[in-house]
N, C-alpha and C positions, 0 to 999 in steps of 0.2 A: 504494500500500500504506500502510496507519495503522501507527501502533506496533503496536497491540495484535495485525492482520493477521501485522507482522512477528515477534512474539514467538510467534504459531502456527503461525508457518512453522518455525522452529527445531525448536520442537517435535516436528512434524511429521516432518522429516528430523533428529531427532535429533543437531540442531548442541549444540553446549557454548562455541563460541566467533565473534565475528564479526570479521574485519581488514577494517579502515578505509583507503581508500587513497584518495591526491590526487595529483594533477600538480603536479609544481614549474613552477619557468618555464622552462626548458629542456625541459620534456618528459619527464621521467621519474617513475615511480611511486615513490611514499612511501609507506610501508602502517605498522601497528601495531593490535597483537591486542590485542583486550578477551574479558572471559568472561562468557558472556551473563547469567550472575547478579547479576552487577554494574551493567548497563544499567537502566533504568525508560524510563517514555513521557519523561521530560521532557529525557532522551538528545537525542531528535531535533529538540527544539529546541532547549536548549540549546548542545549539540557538546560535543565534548571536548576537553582544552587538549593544547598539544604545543608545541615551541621554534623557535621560525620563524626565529632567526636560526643554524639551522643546517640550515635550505633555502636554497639557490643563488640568489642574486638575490632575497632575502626582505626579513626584519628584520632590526634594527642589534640586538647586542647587549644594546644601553638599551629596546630595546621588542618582546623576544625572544616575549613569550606572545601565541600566537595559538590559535585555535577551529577544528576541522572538526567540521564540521555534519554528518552521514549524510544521503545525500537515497535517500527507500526507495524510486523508482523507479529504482534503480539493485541493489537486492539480486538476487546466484543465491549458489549453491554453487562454491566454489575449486574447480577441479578437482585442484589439485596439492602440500595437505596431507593428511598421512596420518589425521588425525582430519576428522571433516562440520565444514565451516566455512563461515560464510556471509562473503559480501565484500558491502562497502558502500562507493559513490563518495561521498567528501565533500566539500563545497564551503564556503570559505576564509571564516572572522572576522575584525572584529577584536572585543577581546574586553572596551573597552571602548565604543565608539560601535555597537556588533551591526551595526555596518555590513557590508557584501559586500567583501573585502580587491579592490585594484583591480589587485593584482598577478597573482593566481587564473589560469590560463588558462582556468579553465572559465567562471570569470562573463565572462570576456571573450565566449567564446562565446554564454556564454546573454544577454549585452546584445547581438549581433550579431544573434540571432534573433528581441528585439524589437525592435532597433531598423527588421530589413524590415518586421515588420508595420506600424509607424507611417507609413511612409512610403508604405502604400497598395499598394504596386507588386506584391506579392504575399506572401505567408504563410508559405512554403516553401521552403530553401534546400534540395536534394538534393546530396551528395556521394555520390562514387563511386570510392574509391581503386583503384588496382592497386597495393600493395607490393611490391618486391622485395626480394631479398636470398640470400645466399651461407651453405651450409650446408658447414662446414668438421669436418676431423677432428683437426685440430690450431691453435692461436695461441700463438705465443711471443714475446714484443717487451719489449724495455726499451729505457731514456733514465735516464744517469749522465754526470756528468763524464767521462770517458774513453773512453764506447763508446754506439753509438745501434741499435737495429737491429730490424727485426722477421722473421718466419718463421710461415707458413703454410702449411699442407699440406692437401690431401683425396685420397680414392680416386681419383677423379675427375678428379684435375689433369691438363691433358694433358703438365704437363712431366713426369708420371709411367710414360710409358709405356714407358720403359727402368729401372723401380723394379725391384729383385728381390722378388716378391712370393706366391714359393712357390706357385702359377707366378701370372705376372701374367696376365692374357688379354685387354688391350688394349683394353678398351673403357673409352674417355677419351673426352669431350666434346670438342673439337677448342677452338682461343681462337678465338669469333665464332661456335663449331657447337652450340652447346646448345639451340638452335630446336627446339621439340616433339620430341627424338627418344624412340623406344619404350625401352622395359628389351630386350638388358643396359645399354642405354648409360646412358638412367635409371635410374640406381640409388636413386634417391630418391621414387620413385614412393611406396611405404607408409608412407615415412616424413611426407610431406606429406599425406598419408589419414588417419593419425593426427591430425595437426594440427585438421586441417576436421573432424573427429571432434569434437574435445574445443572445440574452437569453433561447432559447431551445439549441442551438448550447452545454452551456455549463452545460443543465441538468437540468433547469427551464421545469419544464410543467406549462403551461400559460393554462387557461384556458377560457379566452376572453379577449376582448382588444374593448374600443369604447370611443366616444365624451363624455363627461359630459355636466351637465348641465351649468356652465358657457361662459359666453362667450372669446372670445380671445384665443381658442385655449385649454382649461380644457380639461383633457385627463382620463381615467384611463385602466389601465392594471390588471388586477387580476390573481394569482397565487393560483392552488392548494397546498393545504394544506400540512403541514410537521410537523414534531417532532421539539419543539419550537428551537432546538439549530442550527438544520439544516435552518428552517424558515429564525431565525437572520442571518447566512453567508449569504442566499438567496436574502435577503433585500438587503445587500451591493452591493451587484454585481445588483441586481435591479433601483439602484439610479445609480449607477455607467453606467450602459449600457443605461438606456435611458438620461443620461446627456451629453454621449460622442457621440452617435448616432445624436441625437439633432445638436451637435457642428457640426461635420464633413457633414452636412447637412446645417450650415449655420444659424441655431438658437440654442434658449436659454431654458434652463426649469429652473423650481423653483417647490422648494417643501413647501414653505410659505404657510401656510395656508390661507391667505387673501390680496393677493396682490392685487384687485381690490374692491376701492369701491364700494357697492351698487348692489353687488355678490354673487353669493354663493362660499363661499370656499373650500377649499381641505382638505378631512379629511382624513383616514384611519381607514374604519369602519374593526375591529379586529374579526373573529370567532375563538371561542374554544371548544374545545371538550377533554374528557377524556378517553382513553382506558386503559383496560388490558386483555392482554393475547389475542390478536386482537381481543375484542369486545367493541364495544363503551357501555358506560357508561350514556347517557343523555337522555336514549330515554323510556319514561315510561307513566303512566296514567294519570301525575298531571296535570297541567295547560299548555297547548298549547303541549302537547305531552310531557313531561318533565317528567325525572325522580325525586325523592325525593333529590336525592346527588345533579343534574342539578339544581335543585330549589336553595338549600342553597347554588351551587357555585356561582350562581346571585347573592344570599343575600349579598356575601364575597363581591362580585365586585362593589355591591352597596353599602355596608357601607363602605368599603375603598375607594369609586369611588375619594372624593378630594382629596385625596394624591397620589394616581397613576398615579393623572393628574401633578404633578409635574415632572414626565418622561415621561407620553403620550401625556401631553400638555404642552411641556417645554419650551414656548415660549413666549414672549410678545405679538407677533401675534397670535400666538393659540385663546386669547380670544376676538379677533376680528371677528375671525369665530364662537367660542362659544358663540353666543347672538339669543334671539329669534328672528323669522320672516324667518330664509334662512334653513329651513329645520333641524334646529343645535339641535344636541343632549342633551338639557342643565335640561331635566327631570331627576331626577335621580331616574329612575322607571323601570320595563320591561313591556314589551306588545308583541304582537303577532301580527304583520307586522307593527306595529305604527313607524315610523320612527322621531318622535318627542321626542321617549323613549330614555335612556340612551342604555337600553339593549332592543337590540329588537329577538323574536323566528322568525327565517325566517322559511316560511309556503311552502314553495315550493313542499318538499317531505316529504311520511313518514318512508322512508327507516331509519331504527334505526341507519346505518350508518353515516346518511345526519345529523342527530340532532345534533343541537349546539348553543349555542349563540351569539350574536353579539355584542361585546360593540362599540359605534359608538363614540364614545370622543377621540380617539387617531385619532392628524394627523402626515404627515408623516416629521415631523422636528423632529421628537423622536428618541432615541438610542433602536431598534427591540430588543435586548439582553436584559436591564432594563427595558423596558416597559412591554413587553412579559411575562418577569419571575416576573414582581411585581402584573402582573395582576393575575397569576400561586399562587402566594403566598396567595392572595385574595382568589380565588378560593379556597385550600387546607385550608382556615383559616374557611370559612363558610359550609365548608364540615364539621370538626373535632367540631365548634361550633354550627352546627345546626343551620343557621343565617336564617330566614324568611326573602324575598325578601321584603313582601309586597306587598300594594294591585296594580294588574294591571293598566296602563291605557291604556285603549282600546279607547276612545275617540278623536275624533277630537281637537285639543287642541283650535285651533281658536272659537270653539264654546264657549269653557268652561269661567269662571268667573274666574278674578285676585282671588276671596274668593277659588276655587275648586281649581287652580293652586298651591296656597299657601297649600296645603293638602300636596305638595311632595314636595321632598327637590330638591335643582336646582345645579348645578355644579357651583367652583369657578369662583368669576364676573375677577380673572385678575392672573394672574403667584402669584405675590405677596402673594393670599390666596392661593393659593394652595402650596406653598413651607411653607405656616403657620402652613396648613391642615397637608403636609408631617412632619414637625415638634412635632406636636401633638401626630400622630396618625402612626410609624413606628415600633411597635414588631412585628407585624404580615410577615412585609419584614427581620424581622430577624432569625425566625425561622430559624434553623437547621446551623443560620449561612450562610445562603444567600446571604443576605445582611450584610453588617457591620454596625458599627452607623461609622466609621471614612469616609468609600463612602458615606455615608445619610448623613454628617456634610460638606463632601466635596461639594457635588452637593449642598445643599442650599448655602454655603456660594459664591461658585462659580457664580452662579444663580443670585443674589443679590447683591454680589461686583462687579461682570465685566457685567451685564448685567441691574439689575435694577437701581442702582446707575447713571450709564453714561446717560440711557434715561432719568432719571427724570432732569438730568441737563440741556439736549437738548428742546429748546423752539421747539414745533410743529407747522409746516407750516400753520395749521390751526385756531390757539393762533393769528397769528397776522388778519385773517378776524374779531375773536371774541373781540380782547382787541385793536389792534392797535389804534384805536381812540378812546380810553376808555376817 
């Protein structure tokens, strides 16, 4: 779309205003409204100024003004002001060198996308999320000097089956039973129809939507596959729509990985695939249909599996869901439908189109842009090195010996080792210039200062059952 396209499209739908939004580097949207009379073409070259050192992980105070650019193949309609408003993804200045900020997660993306094409191997990075997430009727949680505590509630819960609820009629999802069941037990059926609604609206193809297996309302939606930089805008407007839908309905979503005890939690199992020149890449004679390049981009994804988990699993929570017993991905191995594996071959088709892999360690508290393209870098790293995956497990893991177990290596036990892991082991994310070391020094130090620091200071509500009468 040109300017002048975009100024008749306003027209057209009768917008009066456009909000501008970016990714910080944690992942979350920034927005700020302009009025479209105010705009000209020289808008979208120029950008517009904003204070960057009051984004997360940005600028220093001494070098606070930064630029967002509008990039207009990123324009639709908000669906969720009450006046026609157009949204525009912007992509990060700085605002003296007009350079691309290296901090951006989206330019990070968009170098991850040229940098495969340089490298010959193919054009095409396909991402394929499955998000999950917990659709809640209540959140209540505070942290003070003297009291720490959270409280959550849904219809749904099954500790609520003995709730008084004028009359209650017992249909709870059972903890571990929220597998595809029908309405009444889904009660969230129309409310996630909504969702996919107002996200086809603006150019999502969804390609199913159903209950998870947790209980209290675990939901997920899944989205065909795109070109990873499209995927990342995708994501956004994805959290975005079912967090505002949720609202205006009267509940709550979380994309935490583990907000209930004694649960299975919300991951974001990741499929990828490689094309060039529209033909896919992964589909060949090796193991589980795989091609030889497919094989060693596993290899890639599994020897750099703990440091990517420092952006796929960027959470304190994350490794609450990554522990064995709730289905959790914590092998770090591939297999062929084994859902216990790091990497698993979905066996569904053999259409050489469908092949691809699944990494199942990313949940969805992750920044889509850095996760995406450090998994990309992975990928292209065990391509170019020829990385052997290793030996499959095809086993039930519940059968196997803590001795057989021990044969594979397992995913980091907490944030902490994995930002250790990310420390160790990041040339592979800096290829072509992808990555920087000063974003990879920023993210752990961020990580670690405002995040692991503060929890370890906080006494856990569960310290005073274990010590209080020590």
């Amino acid at each position: 779309m040109t300017p002048q396209e975009f100024f008749e499209y306003c027209k057209k739908n009768e917008v009066e205003m456009m909000d501008l939004k970016f990714v910080d580097m944690l992942g979350t949207w920034q927005h700020c409204s302009f009025p479209i009379d105010v705009l000209d073409e020289n808008t979208f070259e120029e950008g517009l100024g904003f204070d960057g050192s009051s984004i997360r992980g940005w600028q220093g105070i001494h070098m606070s003004d930064m630029l967002a650019v509008p990039d207009l193949d990123t324009v639709c309609l908000d669906p969720f002001f009450m006046e026609p408003t157009v949204s525009v993804t912007a992509n990060i200045v700085d605002p003296i060198t007009k350079e691309d900020y290296t901090r951006d997660p989206r330019y990070v993306a968009r170098k991850g996308e040229e940098y495969l094409k340089s490298t010959g191997i193919a054009d095409t990075c396909n991402i394929g999320p499955e998000p999950e997430f917990f659709i809640f009727d209540e959140v209540r949680y505070s942290q003070s000097q003297n009291q720490g505590m959270y409280h959550i509630d849904s219809i749904e819960g099954a500790w609520n089956t003995a709730r008084f609820e004028e009359p209650n009629l017992g249909y709870k999802p059972s903890f571990k039973g929220g597998y595809f069941p029908v309405s009444p037990t889904d009660t969230f059926h129309d409310l996630r129809g909504e969702m996919v609604k107002e996200m086809r609206k603006i150019g999502i193809i969804v390609e199913a939507h159903h209950h998870e297996v947790g209980t209290a309302g675990q939901s997920e939606i899944d989205m065909r596959f795109q070109p990873l930089l499209k995927m990342s805008d995708q994501f956004m407007w994805f959290k975005y729509i079912v967090k505002n839908v949720a609202k205006r309905k009267g509940k709550t979503v979380t994309f935490m990985p583990k907000p209930i005890f004694e649960d299975n939690g919300s991951g974001m199992h990741t499929h990828l695939s490689l094309w060039k020149d529209g033909t896919p890449l992964f589909a060949g004679d090796g193991y589980a249909g795989l091609s030889k390049l497919a094989l060693n981009a596993v290899g890639g994804i599994l020897r750099h599996a703990p440091a990517i988990l420092a952006f796929a699993a960027p959470t304190t929570n994350s490794y609450c869901r990554l522990i064995p017993g709730f289905e959790a991905p914590v092998n770090l191995c591939l297999s062929a439908r084994n859902r216990s594996a790091a990497v698993r071959i979905p066996m569904y088709s053999d259409n050489p189109k469908a092949k691809r892999f699944e990494f199942r360690c990313p949940d969805p508290t992750c920044n889509g842009y850095l996760t995406w393209t450090a998994m990309l870098m992975a990928v292209i790293d065990g391509i170019k090195n020829e990385i052997d995956p290793g030996k499959p497990l095809d086993r039930d893991i519940y059968e196997m010996s803590h001795e057989e177990l021990e044969e594979y290596r397992h995913t980091p036990g907490s944030l902490s080792e994995a930002l250790t892991a990310l420390e160790n082991d990041h040339d592979f994310l800096k290829a072509g210039n992808v990555f920087t070391e000063d974003l990879i020094e920023t993210w752990i130090s961020w990580k670690r200062d405002e995040e692991l620091a503060p929890l370890a200071q906080r006494p856990h509500p569960y310290e005073f059952h274990l010590y209080y009468d020590a």
